[in-house]
C-alpha positions as a LaTeX table, in Angstrom:
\begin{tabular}{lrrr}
\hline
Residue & $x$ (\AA) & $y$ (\AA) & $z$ (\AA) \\
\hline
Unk1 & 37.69 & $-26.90$ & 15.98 \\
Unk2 & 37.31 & $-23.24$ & 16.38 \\
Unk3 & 36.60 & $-22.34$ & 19.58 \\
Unk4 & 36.98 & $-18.17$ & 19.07 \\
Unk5 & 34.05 & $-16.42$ & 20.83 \\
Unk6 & 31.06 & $-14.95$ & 18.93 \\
Unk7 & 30.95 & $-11.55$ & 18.23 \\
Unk8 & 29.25 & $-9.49$ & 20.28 \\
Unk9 & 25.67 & $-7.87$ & 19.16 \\
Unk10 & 25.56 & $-4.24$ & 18.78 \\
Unk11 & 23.95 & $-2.63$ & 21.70 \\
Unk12 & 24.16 & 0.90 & 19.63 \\
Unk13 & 24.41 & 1.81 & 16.14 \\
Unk14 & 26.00 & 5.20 & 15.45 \\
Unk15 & 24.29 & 5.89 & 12.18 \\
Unk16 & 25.92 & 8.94 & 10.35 \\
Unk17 & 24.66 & 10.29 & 6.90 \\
Unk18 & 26.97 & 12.79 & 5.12 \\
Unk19 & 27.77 & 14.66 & 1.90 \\
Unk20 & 30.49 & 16.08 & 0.75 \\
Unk21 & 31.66 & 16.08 & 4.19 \\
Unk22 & 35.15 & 13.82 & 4.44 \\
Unk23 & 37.41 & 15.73 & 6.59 \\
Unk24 & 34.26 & 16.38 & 9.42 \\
Unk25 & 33.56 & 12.43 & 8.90 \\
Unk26 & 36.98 & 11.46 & 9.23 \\
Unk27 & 37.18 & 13.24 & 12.72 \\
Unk28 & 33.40 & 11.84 & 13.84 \\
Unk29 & 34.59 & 8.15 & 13.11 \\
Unk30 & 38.06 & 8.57 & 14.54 \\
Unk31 & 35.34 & 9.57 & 18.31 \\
Unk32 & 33.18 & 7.43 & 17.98 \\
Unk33 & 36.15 & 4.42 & 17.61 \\
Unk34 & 37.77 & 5.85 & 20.78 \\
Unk35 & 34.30 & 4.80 & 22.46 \\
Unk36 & 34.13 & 2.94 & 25.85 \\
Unk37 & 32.83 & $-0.44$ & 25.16 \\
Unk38 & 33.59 & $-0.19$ & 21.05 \\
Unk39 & 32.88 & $-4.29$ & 20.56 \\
Unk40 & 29.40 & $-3.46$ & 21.38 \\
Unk41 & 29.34 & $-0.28$ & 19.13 \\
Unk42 & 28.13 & $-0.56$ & 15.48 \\
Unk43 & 29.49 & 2.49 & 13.33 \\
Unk44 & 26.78 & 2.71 & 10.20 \\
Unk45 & 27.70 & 5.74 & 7.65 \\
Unk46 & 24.89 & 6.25 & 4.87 \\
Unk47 & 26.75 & 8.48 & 1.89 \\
Unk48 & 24.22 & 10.18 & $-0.20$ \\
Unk49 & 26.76 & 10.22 & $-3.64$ \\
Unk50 & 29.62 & 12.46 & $-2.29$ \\
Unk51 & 32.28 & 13.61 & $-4.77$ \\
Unk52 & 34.84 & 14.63 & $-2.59$ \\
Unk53 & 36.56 & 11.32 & $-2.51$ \\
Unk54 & 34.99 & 10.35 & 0.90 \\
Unk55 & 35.02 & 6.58 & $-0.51$ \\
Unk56 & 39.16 & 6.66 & 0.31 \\
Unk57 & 37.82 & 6.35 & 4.19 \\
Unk58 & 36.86 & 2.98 & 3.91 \\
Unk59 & 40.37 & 1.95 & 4.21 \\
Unk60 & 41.04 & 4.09 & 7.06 \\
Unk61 & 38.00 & 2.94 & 9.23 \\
Unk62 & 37.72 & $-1.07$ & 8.04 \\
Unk63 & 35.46 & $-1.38$ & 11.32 \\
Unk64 & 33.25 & 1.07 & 9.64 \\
Unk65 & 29.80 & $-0.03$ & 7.30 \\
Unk66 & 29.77 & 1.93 & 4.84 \\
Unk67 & 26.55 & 2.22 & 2.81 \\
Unk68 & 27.09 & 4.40 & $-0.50$ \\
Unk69 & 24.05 & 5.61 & $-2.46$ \\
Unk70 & 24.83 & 6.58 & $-6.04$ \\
Unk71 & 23.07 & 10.25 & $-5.68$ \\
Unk72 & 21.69 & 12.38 & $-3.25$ \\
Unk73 & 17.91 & 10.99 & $-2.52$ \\
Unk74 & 17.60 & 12.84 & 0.30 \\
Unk75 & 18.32 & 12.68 & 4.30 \\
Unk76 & 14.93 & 11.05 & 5.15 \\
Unk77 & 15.75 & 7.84 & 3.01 \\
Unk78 & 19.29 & 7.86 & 3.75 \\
Unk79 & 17.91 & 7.74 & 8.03 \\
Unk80 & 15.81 & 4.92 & 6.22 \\
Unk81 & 18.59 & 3.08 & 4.85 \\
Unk82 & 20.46 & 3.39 & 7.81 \\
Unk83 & 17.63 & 2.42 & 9.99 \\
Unk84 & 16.62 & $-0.71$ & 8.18 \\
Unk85 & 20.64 & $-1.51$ & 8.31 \\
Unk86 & 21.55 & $-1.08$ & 11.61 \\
Unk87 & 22.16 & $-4.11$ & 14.05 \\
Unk88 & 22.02 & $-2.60$ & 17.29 \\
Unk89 & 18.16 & $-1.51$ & 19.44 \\
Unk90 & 19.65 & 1.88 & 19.97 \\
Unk91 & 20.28 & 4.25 & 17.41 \\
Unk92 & 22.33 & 7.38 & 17.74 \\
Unk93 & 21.19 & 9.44 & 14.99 \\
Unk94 & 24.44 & 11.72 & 14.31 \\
Unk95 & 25.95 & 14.73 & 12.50 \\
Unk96 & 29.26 & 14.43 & 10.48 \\
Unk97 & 29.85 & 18.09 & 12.50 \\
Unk98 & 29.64 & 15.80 & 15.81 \\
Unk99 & 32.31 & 15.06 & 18.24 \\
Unk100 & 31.44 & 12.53 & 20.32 \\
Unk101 & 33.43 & 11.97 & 23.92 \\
Unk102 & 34.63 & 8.33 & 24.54 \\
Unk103 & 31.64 & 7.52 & 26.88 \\
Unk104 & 29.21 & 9.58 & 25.04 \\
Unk105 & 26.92 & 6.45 & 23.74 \\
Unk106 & 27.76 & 4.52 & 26.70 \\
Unk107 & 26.22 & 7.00 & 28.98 \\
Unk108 & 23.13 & 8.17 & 26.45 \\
Unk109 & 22.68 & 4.33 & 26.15 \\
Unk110 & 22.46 & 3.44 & 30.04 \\
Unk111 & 19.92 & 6.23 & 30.16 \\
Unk112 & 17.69 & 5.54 & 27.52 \\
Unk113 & 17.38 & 1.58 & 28.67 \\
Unk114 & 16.74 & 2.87 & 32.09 \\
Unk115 & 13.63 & 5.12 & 31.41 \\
Unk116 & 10.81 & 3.38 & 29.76 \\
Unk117 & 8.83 & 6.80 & 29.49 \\
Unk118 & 11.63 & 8.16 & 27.00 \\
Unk119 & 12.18 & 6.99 & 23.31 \\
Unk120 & 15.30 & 8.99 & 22.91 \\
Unk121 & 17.93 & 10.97 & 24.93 \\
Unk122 & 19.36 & 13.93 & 23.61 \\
Unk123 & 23.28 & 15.30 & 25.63 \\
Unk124 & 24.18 & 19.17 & 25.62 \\
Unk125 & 25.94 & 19.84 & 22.35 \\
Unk126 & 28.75 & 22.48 & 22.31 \\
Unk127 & 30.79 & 24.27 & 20.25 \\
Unk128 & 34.76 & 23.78 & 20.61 \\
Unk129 & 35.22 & 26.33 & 22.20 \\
Unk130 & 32.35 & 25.35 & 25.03 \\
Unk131 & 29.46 & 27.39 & 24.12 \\
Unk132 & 26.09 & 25.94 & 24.14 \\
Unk133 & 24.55 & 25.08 & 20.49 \\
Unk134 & 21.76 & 22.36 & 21.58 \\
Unk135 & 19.10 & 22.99 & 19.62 \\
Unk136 & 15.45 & 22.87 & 20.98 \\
Unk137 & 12.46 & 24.17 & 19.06 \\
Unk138 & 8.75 & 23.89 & 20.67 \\
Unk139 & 6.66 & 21.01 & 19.33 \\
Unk140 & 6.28 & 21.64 & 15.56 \\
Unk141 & 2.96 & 22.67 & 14.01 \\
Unk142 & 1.53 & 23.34 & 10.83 \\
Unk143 & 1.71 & 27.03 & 10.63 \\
Unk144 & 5.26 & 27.31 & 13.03 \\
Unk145 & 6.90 & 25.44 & 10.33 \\
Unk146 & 5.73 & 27.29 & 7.48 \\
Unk147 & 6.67 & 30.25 & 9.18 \\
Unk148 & 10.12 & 29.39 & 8.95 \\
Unk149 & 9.92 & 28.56 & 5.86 \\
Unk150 & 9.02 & 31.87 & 4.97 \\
Unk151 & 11.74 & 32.82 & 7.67 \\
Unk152 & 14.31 & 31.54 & 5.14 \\
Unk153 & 14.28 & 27.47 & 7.60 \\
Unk154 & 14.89 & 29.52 & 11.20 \\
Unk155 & 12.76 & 28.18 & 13.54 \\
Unk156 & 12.53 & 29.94 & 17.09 \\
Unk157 & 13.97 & 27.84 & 20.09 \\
Unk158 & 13.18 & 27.58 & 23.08 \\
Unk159 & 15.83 & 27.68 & 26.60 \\
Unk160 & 17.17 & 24.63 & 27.29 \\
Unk161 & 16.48 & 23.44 & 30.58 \\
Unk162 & 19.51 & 23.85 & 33.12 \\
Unk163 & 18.91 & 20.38 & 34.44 \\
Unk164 & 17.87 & 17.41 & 33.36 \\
Unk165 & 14.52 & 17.83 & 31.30 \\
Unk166 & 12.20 & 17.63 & 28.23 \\
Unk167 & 12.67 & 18.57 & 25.06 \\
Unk168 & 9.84 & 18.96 & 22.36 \\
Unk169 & 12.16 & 18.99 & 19.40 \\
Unk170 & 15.20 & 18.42 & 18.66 \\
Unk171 & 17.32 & 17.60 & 15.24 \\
Unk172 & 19.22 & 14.85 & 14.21 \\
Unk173 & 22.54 & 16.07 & 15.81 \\
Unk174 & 23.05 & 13.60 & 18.50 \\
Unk175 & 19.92 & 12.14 & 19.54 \\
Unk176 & 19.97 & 8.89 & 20.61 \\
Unk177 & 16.23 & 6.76 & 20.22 \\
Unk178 & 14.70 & 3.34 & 20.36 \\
Unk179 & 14.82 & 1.42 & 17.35 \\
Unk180 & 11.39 & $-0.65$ & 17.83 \\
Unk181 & 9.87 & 3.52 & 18.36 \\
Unk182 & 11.40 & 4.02 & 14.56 \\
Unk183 & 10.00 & 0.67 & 13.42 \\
Unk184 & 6.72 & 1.72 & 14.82 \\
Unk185 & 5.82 & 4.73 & 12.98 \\
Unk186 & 6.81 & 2.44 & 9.62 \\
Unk187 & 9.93 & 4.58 & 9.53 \\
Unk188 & 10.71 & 7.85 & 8.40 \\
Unk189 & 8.23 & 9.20 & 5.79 \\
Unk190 & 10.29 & 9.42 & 2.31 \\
Unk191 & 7.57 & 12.27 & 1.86 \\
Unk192 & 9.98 & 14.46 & 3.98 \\
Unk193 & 13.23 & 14.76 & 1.51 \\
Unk194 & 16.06 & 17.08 & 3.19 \\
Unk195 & 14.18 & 18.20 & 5.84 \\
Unk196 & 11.64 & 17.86 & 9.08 \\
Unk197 & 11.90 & 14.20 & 9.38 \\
Unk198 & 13.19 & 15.39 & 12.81 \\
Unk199 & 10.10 & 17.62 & 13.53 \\
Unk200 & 7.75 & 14.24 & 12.33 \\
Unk201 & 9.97 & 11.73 & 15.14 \\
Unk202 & 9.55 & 14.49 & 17.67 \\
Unk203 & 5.42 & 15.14 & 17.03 \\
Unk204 & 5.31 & 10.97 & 16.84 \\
Unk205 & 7.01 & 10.75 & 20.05 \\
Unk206 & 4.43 & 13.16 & 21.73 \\
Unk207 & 1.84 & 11.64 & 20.29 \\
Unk208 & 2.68 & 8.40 & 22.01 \\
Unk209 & 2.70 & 10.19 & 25.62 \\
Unk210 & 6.81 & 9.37 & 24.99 \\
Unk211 & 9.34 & 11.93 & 25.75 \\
Unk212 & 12.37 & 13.51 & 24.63 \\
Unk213 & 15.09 & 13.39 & 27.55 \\
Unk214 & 17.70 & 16.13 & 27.63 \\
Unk215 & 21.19 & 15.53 & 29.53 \\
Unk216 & 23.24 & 18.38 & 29.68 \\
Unk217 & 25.83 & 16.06 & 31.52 \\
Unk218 & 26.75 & 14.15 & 28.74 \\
Unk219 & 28.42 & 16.38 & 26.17 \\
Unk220 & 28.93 & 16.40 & 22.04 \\
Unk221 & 30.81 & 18.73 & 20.70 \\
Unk222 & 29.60 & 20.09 & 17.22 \\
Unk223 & 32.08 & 21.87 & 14.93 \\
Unk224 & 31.73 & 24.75 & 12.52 \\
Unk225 & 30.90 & 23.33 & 8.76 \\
Unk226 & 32.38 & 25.21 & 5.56 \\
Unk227 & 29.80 & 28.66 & 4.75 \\
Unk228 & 29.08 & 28.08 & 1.21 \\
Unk229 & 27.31 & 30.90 & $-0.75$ \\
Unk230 & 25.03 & 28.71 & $-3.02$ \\
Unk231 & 23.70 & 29.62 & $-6.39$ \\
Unk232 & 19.89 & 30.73 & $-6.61$ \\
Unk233 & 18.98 & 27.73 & $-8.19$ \\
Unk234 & 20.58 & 25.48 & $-5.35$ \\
Unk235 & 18.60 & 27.91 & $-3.03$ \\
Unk236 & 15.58 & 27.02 & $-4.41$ \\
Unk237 & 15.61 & 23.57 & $-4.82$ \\
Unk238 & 16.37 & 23.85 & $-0.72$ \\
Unk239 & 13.77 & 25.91 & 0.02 \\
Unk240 & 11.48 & 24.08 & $-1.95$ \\
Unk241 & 12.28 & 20.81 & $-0.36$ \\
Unk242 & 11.48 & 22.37 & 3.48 \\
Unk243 & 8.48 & 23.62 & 2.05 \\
Unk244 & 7.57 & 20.28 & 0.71 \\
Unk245 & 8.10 & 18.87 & 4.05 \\
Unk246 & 5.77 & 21.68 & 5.41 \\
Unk247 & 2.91 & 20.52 & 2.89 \\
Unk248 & 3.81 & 16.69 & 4.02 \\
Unk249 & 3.56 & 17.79 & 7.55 \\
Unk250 & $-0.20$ & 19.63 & 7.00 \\
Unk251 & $-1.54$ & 16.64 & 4.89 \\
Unk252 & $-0.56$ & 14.32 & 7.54 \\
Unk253 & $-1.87$ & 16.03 & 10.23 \\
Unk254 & $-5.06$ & 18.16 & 8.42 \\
Unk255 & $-5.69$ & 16.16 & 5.15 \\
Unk256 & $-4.75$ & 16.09 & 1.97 \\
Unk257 & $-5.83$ & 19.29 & 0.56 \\
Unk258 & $-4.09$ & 20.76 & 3.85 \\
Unk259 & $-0.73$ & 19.94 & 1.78 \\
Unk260 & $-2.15$ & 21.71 & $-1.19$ \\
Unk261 & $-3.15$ & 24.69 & 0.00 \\
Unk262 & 0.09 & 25.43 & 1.62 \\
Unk263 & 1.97 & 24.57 & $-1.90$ \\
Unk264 & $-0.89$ & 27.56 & $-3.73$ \\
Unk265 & $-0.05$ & 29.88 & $-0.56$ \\
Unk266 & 3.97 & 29.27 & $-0.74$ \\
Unk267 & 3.36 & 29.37 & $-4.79$ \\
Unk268 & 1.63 & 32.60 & $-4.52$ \\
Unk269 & 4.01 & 34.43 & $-1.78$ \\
Unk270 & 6.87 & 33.26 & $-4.25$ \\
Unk271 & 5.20 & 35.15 & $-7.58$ \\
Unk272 & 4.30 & 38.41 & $-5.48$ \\
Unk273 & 8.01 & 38.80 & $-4.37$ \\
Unk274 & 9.26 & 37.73 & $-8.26$ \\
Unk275 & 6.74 & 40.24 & $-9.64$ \\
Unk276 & 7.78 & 42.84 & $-7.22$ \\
Unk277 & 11.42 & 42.16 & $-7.93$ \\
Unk278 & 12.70 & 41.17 & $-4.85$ \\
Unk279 & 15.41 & 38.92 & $-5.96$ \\
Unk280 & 13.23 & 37.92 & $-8.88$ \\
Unk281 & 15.02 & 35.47 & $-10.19$ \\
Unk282 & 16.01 & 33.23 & $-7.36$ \\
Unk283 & 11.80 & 33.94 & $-6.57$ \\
Unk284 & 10.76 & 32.51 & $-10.07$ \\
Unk285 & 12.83 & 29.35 & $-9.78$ \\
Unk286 & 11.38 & 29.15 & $-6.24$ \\
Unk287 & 8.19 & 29.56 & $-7.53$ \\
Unk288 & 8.31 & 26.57 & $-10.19$ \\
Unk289 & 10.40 & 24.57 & $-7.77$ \\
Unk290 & 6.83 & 25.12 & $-5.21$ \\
Unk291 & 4.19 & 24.67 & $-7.88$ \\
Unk292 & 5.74 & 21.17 & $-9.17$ \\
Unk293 & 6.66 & 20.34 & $-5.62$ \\
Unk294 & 9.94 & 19.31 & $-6.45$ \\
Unk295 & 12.40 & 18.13 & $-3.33$ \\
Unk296 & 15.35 & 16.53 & $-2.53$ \\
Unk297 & 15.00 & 12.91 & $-3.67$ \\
Unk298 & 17.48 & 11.66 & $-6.60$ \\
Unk299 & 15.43 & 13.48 & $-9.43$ \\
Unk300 & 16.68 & 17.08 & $-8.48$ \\
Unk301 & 17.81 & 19.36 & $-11.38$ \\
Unk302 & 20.80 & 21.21 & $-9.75$ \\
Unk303 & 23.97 & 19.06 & $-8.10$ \\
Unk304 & 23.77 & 19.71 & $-4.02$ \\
\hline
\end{tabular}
């Protein structure tokens, strides 16, 4: 009779989703199995059709799930995939770039389950060499985020507190929320493709008098990715996709012709600057990529 004990349940699933990204994956897994408490630690990674041989890791990590989609469809269903996946109540929503220390998730975890007030914990994320890099925007709105867009996807941040405190926004870098919050807004919306599903979860968690808890104690580092120069056409299938979050983001919160007036008014700032030839022909693929409202979600023209 086999009398071995059951395994434990995951308290935490790390859920990672990465492309073309193996070397900066290898070194997130390699952290997070160094965690404190690993039995109770489920490692999810959601691959959105790398082609840089990132499959060869599932040998090197067989404590690893590793969840391959056959093309990039986008971050927002890849968190989905992960989401709907994932064992453990806790989810720590991470970057490939991420560094985690061994009692990282123990400590974000101990927090979260301790403050009913908070659906998600975010620590102080640094760079190797120790300088600050947490990211924390104000409380997104419909014109802020089209701003950026127009800004090129900068988005103005705001100090971080120097204690512990609240953040308003935050991306997907280490942040560290409540399943059963996730499950309640019915997920991420797939309307986002590439981008703001973070702005959405942080409006959503405002809206539900929930906060945001920074903890500059508990420390990630976050590591340089490769700078890429990317074609104009890969440029404006990127820029098209934020803006299609920004349309998402109006419809949902001013109606549905909120959404389509902010496609015409991206459309139209697109044409002036192709007709005026400022880099006209990265501007008339943008402008296309706006009017059809193409984003990042498997049926993209151009290989990301």
């Amino acid at each position: 009779m086999d009398e071995s004990p059951a395994p434990l349940t995951p308290r935490v699933t790390a859920l990672v989703t990465v492309l073309n990204q193996k070397d900066e994956l290898r070194r997130c897994l390699k952290a997070l199995e160094a965690s404190t408490n690993r039995e109770t630690l489920e490692i999810l990674v959601v691959d959105r059709g790398s082609r840089d041989g990132s499959a060869e890791l599932d040998s090197e990590f067989p404590g690893v799930t590793f969840l391959r989609m056959p093309r990039n469809f986008g971050r927002t269903k890849a968190w989905n995939i992960g989401v709907r996946t994932a064992a453990g109540e806790l989810l720590l929503l991470l970057s490939p770039l991420a560094e985690v220390q061994p009692d990282t998730v123990a400590r974000l975890a101990a927090r979260l389950e301790s403050d009913d007030s908070a659906a998600a914990v975010s620590p102080q994320i640094l760079t190797p060499a120790g300088e600050p890099v947490t990211r924390s925007y104000p409380l997104p709105t419909t014109s802020l985020l089209y701003q950026a867009w127009k800004n090129g996807g900068e988005i103005p941040t705001l100090a971080l507190p120097e204690t512990e405190g609240t953040l308003d926004w935050t991306p997907f870098e280490a942040l560290m929320v409540r399943k059963y919050f996730v499950r309640g807004i019915n997920f991420f919306d797939e309307r986002y493709g590439d981008s703001l599903a973070d702005a959405e979860l942080s409006f959503q968690i405002r809206r539900a008098g929930k906060k945001i808890v920074y903890l500059p104690d508990i420390r990630v580092l976050l590591h340089q990715g490769p700078k890429l120069v990317a074609p104009p056409a890969v440029r404006a299938i990127l820029s098209a996709d934020f803006l299609s979050g920004v349309a998402t983001f109006a419809a949902k919160r001013s109606g549905f012709f909120a959404g389509i007036g902010c496609r015409l008014r991206a459309a139209g700032a697109c044409l002036g600057a192709a007709l005026t030839f400022r880099d006209s022909g990265y501007n008339l693929k943008l402008f296309f990529a706006v009017i059809s409202g193409q984003k990042i979600d498997g049926f993209q023209s151009v290989a990301l």
